[in-house]
C-alpha positions as CSV (number, residue, x, y, z in Angstrom):
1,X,-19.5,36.0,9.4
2,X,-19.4,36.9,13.3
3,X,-17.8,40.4,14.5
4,X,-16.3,41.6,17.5
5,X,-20.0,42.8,19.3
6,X,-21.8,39.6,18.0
7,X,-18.9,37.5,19.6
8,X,-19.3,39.4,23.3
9,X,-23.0,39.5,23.6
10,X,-22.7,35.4,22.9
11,X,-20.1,35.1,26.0
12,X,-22.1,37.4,27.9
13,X,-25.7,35.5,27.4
14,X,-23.8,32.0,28.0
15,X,-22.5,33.3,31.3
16,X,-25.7,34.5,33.0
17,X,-27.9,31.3,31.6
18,X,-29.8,29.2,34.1
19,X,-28.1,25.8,34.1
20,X,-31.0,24.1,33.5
21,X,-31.4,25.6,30.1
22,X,-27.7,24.0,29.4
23,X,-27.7,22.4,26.6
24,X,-31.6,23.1,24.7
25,X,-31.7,23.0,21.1
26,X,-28.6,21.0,20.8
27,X,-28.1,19.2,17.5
28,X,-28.3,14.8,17.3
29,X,-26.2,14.7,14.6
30,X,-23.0,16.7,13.2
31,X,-21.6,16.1,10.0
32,X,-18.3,16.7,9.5
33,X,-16.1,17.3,6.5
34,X,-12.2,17.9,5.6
35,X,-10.8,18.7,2.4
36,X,-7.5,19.6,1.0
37,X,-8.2,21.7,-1.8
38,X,-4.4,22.4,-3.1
39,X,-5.3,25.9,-4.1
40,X,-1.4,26.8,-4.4
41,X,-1.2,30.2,-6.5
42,X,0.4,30.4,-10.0
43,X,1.4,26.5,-9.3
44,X,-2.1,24.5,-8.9
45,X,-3.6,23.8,-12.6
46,X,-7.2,25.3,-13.2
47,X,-6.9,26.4,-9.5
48,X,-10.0,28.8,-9.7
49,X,-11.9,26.7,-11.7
50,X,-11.5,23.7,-9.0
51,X,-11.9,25.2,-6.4
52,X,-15.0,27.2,-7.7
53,X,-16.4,23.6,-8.5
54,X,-15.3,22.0,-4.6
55,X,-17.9,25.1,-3.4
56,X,-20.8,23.4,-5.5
57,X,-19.9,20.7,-4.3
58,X,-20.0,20.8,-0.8
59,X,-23.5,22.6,-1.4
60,X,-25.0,20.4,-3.3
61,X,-23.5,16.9,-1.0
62,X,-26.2,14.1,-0.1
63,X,-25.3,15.0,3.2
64,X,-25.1,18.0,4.1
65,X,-21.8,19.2,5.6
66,X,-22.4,21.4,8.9
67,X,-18.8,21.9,10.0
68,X,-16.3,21.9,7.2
69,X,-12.3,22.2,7.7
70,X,-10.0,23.4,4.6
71,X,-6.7,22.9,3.7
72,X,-4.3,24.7,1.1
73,X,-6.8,27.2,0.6
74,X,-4.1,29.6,0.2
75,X,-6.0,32.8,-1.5
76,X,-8.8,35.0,0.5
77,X,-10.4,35.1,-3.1
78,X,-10.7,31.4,-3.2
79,X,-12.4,31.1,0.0
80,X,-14.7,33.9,-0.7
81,X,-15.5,31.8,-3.9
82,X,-15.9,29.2,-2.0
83,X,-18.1,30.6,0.9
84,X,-20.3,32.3,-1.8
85,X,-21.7,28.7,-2.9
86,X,-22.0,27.2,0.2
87,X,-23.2,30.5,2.3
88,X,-26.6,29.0,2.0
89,X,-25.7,25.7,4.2
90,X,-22.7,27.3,6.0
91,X,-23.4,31.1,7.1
92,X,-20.5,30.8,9.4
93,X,-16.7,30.8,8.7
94,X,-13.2,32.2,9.5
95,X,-10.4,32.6,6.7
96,X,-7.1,32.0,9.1
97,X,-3.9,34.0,8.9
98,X,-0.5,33.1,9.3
99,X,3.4,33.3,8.1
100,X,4.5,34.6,5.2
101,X,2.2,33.4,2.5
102,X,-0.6,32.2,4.6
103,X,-1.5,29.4,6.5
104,X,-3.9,28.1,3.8
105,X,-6.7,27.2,6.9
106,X,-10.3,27.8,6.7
107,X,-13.3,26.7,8.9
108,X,-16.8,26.8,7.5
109,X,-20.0,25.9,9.9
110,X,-23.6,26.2,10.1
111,X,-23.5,27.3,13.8
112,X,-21.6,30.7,15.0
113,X,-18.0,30.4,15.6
114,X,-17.9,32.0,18.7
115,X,-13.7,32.0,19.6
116,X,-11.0,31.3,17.0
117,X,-7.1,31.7,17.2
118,X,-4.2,30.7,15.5
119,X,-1.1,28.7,17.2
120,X,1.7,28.4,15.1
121,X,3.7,25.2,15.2
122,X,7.4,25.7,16.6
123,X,9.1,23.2,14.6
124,X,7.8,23.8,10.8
125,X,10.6,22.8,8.0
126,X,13.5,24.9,7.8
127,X,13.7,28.6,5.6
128,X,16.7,27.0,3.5
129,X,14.0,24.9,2.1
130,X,12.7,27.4,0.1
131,X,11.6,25.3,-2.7
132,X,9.1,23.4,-0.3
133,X,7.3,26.5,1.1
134,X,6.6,24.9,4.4
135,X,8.3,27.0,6.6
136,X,7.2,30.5,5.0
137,X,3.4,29.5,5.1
138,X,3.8,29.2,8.9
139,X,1.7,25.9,9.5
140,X,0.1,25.5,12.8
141,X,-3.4,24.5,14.1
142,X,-6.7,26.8,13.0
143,X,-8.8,26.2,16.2
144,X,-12.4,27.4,16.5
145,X,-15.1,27.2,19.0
146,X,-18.4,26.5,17.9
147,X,-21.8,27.2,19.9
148,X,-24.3,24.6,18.2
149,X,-27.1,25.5,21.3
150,X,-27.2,27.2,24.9
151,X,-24.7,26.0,27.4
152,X,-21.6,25.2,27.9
153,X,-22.0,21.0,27.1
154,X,-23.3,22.8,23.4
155,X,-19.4,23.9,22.6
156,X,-18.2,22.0,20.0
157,X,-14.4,23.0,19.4
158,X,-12.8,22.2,16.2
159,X,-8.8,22.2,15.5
160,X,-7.8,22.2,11.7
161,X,-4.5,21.4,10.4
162,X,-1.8,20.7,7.5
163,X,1.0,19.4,9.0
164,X,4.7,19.2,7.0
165,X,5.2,16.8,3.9
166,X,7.1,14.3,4.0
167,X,9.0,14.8,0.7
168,X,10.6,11.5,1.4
169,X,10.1,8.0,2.4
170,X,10.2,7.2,5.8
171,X,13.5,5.7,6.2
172,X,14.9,9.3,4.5
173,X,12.3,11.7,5.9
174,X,14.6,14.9,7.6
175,X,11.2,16.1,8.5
176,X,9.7,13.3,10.4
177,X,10.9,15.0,13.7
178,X,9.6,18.3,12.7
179,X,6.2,16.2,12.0
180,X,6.0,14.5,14.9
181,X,6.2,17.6,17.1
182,X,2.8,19.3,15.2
183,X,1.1,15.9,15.8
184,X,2.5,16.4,19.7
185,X,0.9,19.9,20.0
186,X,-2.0,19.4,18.3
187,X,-2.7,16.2,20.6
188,X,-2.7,18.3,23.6
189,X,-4.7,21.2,22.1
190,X,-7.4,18.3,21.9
191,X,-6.8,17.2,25.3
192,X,-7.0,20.5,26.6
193,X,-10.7,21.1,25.0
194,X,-11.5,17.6,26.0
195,X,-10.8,18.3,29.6
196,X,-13.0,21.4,29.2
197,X,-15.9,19.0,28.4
198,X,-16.4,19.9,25.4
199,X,-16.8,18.3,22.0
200,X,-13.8,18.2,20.2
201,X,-13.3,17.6,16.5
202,X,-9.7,17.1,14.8
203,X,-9.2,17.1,11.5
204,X,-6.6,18.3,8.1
205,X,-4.3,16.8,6.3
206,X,-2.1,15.3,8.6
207,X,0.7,13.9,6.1
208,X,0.8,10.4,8.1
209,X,-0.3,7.2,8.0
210,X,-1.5,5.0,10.7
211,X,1.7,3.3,11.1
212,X,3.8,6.4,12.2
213,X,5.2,7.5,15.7
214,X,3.3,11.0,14.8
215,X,0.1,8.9,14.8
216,X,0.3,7.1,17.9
217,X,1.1,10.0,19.4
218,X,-2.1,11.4,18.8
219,X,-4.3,8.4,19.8
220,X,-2.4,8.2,22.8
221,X,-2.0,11.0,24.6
222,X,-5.2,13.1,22.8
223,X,-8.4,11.4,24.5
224,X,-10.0,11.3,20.6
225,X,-10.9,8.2,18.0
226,X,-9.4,8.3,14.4
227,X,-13.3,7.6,13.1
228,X,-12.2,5.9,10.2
229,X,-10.4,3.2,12.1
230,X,-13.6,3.2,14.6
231,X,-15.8,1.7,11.6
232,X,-12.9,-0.1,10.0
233,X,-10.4,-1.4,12.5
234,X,-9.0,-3.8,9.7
235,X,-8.2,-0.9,7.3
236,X,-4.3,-0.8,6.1
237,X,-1.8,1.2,8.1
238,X,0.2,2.5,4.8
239,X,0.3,1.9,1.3
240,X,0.4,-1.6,-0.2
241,X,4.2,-0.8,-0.6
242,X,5.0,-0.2,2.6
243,X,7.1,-3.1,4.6
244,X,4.5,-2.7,7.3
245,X,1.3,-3.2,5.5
246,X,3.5,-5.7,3.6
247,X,4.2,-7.9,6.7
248,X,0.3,-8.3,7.1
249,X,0.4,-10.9,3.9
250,X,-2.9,-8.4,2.5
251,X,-1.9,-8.5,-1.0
252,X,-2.7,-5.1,-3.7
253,X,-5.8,-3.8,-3.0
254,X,-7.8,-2.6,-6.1
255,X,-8.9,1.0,-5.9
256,X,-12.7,0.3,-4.8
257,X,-11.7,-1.5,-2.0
258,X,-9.0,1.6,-0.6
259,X,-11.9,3.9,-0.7
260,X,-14.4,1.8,0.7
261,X,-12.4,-0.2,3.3
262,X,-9.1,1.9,3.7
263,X,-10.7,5.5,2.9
264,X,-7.4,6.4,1.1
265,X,-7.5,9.7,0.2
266,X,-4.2,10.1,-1.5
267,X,-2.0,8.7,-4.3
268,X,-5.0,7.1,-5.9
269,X,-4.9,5.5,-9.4
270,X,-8.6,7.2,-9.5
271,X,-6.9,10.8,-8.8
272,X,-6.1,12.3,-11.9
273,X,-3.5,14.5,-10.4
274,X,-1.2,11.4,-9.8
275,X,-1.5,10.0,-13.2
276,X,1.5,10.2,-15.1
277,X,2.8,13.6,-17.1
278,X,2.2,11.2,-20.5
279,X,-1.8,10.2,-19.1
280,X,-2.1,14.0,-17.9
281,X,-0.8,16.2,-21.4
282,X,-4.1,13.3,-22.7
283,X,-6.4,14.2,-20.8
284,X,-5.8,18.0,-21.2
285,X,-6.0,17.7,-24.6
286,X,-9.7,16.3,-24.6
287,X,-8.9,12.7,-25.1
288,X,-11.6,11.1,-21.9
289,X,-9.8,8.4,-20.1
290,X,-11.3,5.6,-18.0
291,X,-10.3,4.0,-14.9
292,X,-11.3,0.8,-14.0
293,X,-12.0,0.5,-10.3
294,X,-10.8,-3.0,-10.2
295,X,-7.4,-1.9,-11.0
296,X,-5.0,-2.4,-8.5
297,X,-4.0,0.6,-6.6
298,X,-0.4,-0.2,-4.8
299,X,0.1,3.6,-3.8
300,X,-2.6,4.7,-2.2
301,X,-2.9,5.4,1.3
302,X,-4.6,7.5,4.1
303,X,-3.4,10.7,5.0
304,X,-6.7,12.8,5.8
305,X,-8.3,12.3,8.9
306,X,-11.4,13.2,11.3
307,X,-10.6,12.3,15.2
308,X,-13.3,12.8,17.6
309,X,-14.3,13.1,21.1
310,X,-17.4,13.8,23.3
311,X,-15.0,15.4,25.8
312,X,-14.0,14.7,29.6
313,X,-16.8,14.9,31.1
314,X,-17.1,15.1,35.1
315,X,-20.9,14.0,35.2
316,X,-21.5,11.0,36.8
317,X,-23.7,9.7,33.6
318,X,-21.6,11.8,30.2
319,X,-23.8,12.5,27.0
320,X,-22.2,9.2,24.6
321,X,-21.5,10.0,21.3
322,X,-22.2,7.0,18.5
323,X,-19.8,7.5,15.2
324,X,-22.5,6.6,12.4
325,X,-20.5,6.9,9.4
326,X,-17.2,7.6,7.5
327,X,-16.2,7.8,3.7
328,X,-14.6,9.0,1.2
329,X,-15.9,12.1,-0.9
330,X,-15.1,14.3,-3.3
331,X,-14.1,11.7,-5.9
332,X,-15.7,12.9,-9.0
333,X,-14.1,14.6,-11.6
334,X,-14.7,18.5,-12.9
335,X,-17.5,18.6,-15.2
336,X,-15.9,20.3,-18.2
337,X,-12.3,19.9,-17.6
338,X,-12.5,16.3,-16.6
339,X,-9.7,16.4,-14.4
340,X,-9.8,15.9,-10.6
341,X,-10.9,18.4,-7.9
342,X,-8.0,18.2,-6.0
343,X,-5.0,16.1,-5.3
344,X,-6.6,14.6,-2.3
345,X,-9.6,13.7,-2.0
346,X,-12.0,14.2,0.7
347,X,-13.1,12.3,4.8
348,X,-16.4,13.0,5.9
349,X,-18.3,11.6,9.0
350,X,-21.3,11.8,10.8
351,X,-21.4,11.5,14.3
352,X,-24.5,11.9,17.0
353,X,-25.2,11.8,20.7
354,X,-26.6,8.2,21.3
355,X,-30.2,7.7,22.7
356,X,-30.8,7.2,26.4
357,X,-29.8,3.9,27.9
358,X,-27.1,3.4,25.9
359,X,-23.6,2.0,27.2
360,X,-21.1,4.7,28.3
361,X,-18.0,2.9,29.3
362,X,-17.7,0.9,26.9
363,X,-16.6,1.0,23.2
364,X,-18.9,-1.4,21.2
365,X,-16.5,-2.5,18.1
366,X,-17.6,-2.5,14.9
367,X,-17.9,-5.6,13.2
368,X,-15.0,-7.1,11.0
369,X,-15.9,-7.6,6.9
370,X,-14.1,-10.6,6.1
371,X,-11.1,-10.2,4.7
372,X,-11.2,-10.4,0.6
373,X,-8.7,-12.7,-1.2
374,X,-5.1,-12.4,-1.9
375,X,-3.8,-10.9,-4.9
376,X,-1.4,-12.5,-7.6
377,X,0.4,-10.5,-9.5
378,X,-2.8,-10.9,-12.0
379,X,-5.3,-11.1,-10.5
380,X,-7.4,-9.0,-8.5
381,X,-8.8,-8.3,-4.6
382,X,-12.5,-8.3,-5.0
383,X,-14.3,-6.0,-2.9
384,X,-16.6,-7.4,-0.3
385,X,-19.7,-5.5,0.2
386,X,-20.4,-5.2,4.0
387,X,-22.8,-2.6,5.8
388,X,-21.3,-0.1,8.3
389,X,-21.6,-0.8,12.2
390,X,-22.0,2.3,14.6
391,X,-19.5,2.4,17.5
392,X,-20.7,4.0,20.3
393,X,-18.2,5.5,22.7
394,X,-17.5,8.7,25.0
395,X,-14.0,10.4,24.9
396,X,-12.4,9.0,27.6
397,X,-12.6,5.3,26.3
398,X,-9.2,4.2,24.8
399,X,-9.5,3.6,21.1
400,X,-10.6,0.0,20.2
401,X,-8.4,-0.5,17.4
402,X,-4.9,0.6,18.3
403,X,-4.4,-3.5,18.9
404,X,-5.0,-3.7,15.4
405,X,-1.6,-1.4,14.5
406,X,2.0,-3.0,14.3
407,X,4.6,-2.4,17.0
408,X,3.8,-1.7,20.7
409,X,1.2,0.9,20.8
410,X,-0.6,1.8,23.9
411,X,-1.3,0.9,27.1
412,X,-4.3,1.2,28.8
413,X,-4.3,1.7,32.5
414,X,-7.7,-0.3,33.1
415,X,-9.8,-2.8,30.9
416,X,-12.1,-1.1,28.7
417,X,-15.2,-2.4,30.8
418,X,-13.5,-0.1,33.8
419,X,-16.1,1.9,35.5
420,X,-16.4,5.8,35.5
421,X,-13.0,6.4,36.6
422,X,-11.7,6.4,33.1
423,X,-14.1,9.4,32.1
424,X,-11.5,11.5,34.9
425,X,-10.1,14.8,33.1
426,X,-6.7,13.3,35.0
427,X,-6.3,10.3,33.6
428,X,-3.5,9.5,31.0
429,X,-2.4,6.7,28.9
430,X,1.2,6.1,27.9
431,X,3.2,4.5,25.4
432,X,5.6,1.9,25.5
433,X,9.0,3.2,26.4
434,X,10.3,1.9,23.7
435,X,8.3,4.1,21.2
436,X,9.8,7.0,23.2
437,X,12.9,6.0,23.1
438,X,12.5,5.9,18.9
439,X,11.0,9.6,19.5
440,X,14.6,11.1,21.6
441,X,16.4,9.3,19.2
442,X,14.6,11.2,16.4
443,X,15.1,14.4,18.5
444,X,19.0,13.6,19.3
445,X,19.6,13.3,15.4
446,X,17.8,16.6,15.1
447,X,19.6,18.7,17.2
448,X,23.3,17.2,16.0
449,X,22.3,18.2,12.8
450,X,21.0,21.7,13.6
451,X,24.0,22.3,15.4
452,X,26.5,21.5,12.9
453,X,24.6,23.3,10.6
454,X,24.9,26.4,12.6
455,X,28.6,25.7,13.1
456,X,28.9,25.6,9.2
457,X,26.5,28.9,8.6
458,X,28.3,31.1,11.3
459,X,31.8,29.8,9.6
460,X,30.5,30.5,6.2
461,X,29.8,33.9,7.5
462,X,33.0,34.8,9.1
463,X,34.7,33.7,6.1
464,X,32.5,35.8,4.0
465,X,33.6,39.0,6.0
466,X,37.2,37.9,5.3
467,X,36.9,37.3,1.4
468,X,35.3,40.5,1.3
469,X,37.8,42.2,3.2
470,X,40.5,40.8,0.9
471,X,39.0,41.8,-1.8
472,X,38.8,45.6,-1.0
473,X,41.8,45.4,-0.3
474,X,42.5,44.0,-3.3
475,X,40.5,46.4,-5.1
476,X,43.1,49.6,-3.5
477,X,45.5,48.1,-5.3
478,X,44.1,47.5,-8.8
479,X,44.7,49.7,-11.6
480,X,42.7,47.6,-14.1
481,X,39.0,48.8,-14.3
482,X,37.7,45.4,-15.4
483,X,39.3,44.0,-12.4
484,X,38.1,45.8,-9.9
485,X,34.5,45.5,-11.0
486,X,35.1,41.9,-10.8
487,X,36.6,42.2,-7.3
488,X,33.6,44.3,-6.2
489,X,30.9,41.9,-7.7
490,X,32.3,38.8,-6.0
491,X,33.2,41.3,-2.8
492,X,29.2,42.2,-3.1
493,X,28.0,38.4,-3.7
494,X,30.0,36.9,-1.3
495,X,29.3,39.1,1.7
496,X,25.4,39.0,0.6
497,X,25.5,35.0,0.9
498,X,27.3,35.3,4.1
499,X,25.0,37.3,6.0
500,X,21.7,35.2,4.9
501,X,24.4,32.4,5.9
502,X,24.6,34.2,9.5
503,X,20.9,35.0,9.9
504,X,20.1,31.8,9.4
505,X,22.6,30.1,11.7
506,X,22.3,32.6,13.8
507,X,19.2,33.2,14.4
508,X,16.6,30.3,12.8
509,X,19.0,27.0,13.9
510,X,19.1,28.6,17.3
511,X,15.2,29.1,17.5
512,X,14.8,25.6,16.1
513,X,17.7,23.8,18.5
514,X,15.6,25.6,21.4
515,X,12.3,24.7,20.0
516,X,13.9,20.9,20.1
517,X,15.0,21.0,23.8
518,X,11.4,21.9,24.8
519,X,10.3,19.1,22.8
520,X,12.8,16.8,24.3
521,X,12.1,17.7,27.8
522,X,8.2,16.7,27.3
523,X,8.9,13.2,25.4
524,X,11.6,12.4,28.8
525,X,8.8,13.4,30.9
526,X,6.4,11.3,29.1
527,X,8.6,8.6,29.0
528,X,9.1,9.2,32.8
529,X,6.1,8.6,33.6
530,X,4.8,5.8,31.5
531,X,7.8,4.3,33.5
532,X,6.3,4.9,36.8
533,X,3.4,3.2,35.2
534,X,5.5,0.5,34.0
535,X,6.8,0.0,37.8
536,X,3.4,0.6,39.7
537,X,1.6,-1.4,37.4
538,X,3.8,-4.4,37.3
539,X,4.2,-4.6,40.9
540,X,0.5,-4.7,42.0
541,X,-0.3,-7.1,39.1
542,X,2.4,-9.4,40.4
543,X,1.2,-9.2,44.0
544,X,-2.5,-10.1,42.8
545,X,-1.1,-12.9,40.6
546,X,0.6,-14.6,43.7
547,X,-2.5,-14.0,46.1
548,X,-4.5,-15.9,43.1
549,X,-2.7,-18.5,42.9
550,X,-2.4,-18.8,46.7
551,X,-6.0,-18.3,46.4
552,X,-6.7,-21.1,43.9
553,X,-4.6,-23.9,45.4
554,X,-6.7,-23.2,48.6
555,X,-9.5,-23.2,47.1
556,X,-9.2,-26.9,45.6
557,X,-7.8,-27.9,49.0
558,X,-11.3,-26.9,50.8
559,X,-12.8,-28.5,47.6
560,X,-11.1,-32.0,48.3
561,X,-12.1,-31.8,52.4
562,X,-15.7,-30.9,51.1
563,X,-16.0,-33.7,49.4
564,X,-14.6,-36.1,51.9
565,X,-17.2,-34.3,54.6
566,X,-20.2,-34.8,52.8
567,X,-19.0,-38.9,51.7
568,X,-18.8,-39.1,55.3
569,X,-22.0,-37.3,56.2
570,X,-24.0,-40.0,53.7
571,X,-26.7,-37.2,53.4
572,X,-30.0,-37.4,51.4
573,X,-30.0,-36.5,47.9
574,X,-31.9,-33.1,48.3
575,X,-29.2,-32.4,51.1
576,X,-26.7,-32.8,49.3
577,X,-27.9,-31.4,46.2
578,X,-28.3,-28.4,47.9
579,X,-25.0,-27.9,49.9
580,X,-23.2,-29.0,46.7
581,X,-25.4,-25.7,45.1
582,X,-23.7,-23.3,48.1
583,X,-20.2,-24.5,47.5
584,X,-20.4,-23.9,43.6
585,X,-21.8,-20.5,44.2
586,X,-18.8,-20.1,46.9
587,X,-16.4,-21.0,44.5
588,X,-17.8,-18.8,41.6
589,X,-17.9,-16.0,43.8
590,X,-14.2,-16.3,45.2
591,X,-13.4,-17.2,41.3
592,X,-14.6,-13.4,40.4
593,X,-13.2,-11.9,42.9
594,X,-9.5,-13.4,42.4
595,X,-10.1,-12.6,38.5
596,X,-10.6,-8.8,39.7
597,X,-7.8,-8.2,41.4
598,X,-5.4,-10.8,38.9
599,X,-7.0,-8.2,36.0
600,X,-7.1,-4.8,37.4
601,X,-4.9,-2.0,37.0
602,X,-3.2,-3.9,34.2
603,X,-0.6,-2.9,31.6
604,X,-1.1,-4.0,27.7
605,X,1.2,-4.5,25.2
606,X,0.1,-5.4,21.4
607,X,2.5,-7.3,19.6
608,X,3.2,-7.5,16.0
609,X,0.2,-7.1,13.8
């Protein structure tokens, strides 16, 4: 663990190093690791035993973890425990505090942490909700600047998060607004380090699947690759349940093929925490139960991720960054209790900087397994065994798979072949209107219902004060002993519930109405602009379109007098061979160029998956 000294005299010998020693020692390769260890005290089962066995675990992984982000790792004790097994591999590490209870955030690396904070998230569930917890843990975002070498290109800064539950489906989620305003701030806590130049390194529970607004948010507007969906851009977007993944005609998955191919990490048939109370009060009592991996696993779906970026870099020629691999870990169970380590289970991926003369503007996309057979209600998906394919990319490149969601997604403000203008720190990709349209309408409902709710709470307190009132009163004039007391006791109850009533309205549905407005204001700027886009973008391409066509019928026009010129001329066969070699080349050239400007500065929409 770093102190205050060690953490100046590493500021102080970055700012007076040479530039040319920028950047010596730097690692190849990082691997990275997130786990939600749901170490919730007095209500996780065999919490300390777990959690114990998740520190051996990460110690003794085939790959060994070098930057590790935690999640509900509630207790200081538990990530001592924890740090004690893996201090070996991962000397480095900051234990993050927030709210009431804590924010349940840790950060293990093998390199000094050399700048950490901790930035609350504005909108976090609601104190009423006291059965939930969300609000009192005070979630945010545990960010943490790592130095892996000399320089300032060595910076490696890493944002760890839990962001609300959903509690709900979808279509009945009162916290999807809440949601999709962490995913917001966190996406520009990214950017911001991205436009720094440094590498940046998302990752946590983010209690969303690729199909949500919160989602594209972050792919958008964060310069950063999901690295999952890098490696598999055919992987679902929700659980087999959902009406989205169900409109892709995939059929059930078993549960082999959602860690392999999905990397579900969540809900699992194979996660002994989501078995049933009757399969659970078994296996506690020693009876050893088997799952089949071949069983079909409807539920399951993907709510841990890694994103990733090399940063915006203003060199002509950035450092590329190749995504090697991504899985699913932590899967086994505890060796003497049998049960699972956690109710999630774990993303790691390696990454590295890719050798010299690789491609830099370009995202190379993995190649597609092919797609394994529907399901009947009987039978089974088999799993198709296909080898992992690198994508090489730097952060400025749009993602290469946000086609592959459902619904318009993004648009990209040049092809993906674009030269080094797409690696500028100003550049910005927007969504559809549309999507933020959805987004203010989420916002709108919001705010209506904060404020009737603080209508309702200030009422409720304003009628306390009068009930109470009446009952003093009535208490003066009461000559029965037992009455009184009664009169007093509901006087005393009454009042008590009204005043919470009032703080609340007045105070926390006021914070969160305000905290709502600032959100609102950014999505109508965003939306402003991708407008402007919309406008700009649409205009140029149909002036190009026009001039190409323009271009093309006078182009077959001098086609059709060439020819007639040279039946005339009754050349030689060489002669003609050759002129008829200049006027192809001619045309291809004037083809190109017509192609450029009919395809540049474009605006894409993706369709329906």
């Amino acid at each position: 663990p770093f102190d205050g000294r060690s953490d100046c005299l590493e500021k102080r010998h970055c700012l007076i190093m040479k530039p040319a020693e920028a950047g010596v020692g730097a690692p190849s390769t990082i691997n990275i690791l997130t786990y939600n260890c749901w170490g919730l005290k007095y209500l996780a089962k065999y919490r300390v035993e777990r959690l114990q066995e998740i520190g051996r675990s990460i110690a003794a992984a085939v790959t060994t973890p070098e930057i590790v982000g935690l999640q509900e790792c509630w207790t200081q004790e538990d990530y001592l425990a924890i740090r004690r097994q893996t201090r070996h591999i991962l000397p480095h590490g900051k234990f993050y505090h927030s709210g009431i209870f804590g924010g349940g955030l840790a950060i293990l690396s093998k390199w000094p942490i050399v700048e950490s904070n901790m930035v609350r998230y504005p909108l976090n569930g609601r104190p009423t909700a006291f059965f939930r917890g969300d609000w009192y843990v005070g979630k945010g975002v545990a960010c943490a600047s790592i130095q892996t070498a000399q320089g300032k290109e060595s910076i490696v800064e890493v944002f760890c998060t839990h962001l609300h539950a959903p509690y709900a489906p979808e279509s009945e989620d009162s916290y999807m607004c809440h949601r999709t305003a962490q995913a917001w701030e966190i996406a520009r806590l990214m950017r911001q380090a991205a436009e720094r130049g440094h590498a940046v390194i998302g990752l946590g529970d983010f209690n969303l699947t690729p199909s949500s607004l919160a989602y594209q948010l972050i792919t958008t507007h964060a310069p950063v690759q999901d690295v999952w969906r890098a490696l598999h851009p055919d992987s679902s977007i929700a659980s087999a349940t959902h009406p989205l993944e169900k409109a892709r005609r995939r059929g059930i998955p078993n549960a082999r093929y959602n860690l392999r191919e999905n990397g579900t990490t969540c809900d699992s048939v194979l996660n002994t925490w989501r078995w049933s109370k009757q399969q659970q009060k078994q296996l506690f009592k020693g009876k050893s139960i088997l799952v089949d991996q071949t069983q079909p696993d409807p539920r399951a779906k993907r709510l841990d991720y890694i994103f990733f970026s090399g940063g915006l870099s203003v060199s002509p020629r950035p450092t590329p960054w190749r995504i090697d691999s991504a899985r699913v870990g932590m899967t086994e169970r505890h060796p003497t209790l049998d049960c699972s380590l956690s109710d999630h289970f774990s993303v790691e991926a390696t990454v590295s900087r890719a050798p010299p003369g690789s491609k830099t503007n370009a995202a190379v996309k993995p190649k597609q397994s092919p797609l394994p057979e529907q399901t009947s209600d009987t039978a089974l998906r088999t799993l198709t065994n296909t080898s992992l394919h690198p994508t090489l990319y730097t952060s400025y490149n749009p993602s290469p798979t946000s086609s592959l969601l459902p619904g318009p997604f993004t648009r990209t403000p040049s092809p993906p072949d674009a030269p080094s203008d797409q690696g500028s720190a100003t550049s910005q990709q927007y969504l559809p209107s549309s999507v933020y349209d959805e987004i203010l309408a989420l916002i709108t409902s919001d705010r209506m219902r904060a404020h009737r709710q603080r209508r309702l709470r200030l009422f409720h307190f304003v009628a306390s004060i009068i009930i109470s009132m009446i009952c003093f009163i009535a208490i003066w004039w009461s000559s029965h002993a037992g009455i009184s007391f009664m009169l007093v006791f509901v006087s005393t109850l009454n009042l008590g519930g009204g005043i919470v009533q009032g703080l609340i309205g007045g105070l926390f549905e006021g914070s969160e109405m305000r905290a709502l407005k600032e959100f609102q204001w950014e999505m109508e700027k965003c939306k402003e602009s991708a407008e402007t886009v919309d406008e700009k973008e649409g205009a140029v391409t149909e002036g190009d379109m026009k001039q190409v066509s323009v271009d093309n019928e006078g182009q077959a026009e001098g086609r059709m007098m060439r020819k007639h010129s040279l039946e005339e001329a009754k050349m030689s066969g060489e002669e003609e061979k050759e002129l008829w070699e200049k006027v192809r080349a001619s045309e291809e050239y004037s083809g190109k160029e017509n192609r450029r400007r009919g395809q540049g500065r474009f605006v894409e929409f993706h369709g329906n998956a």
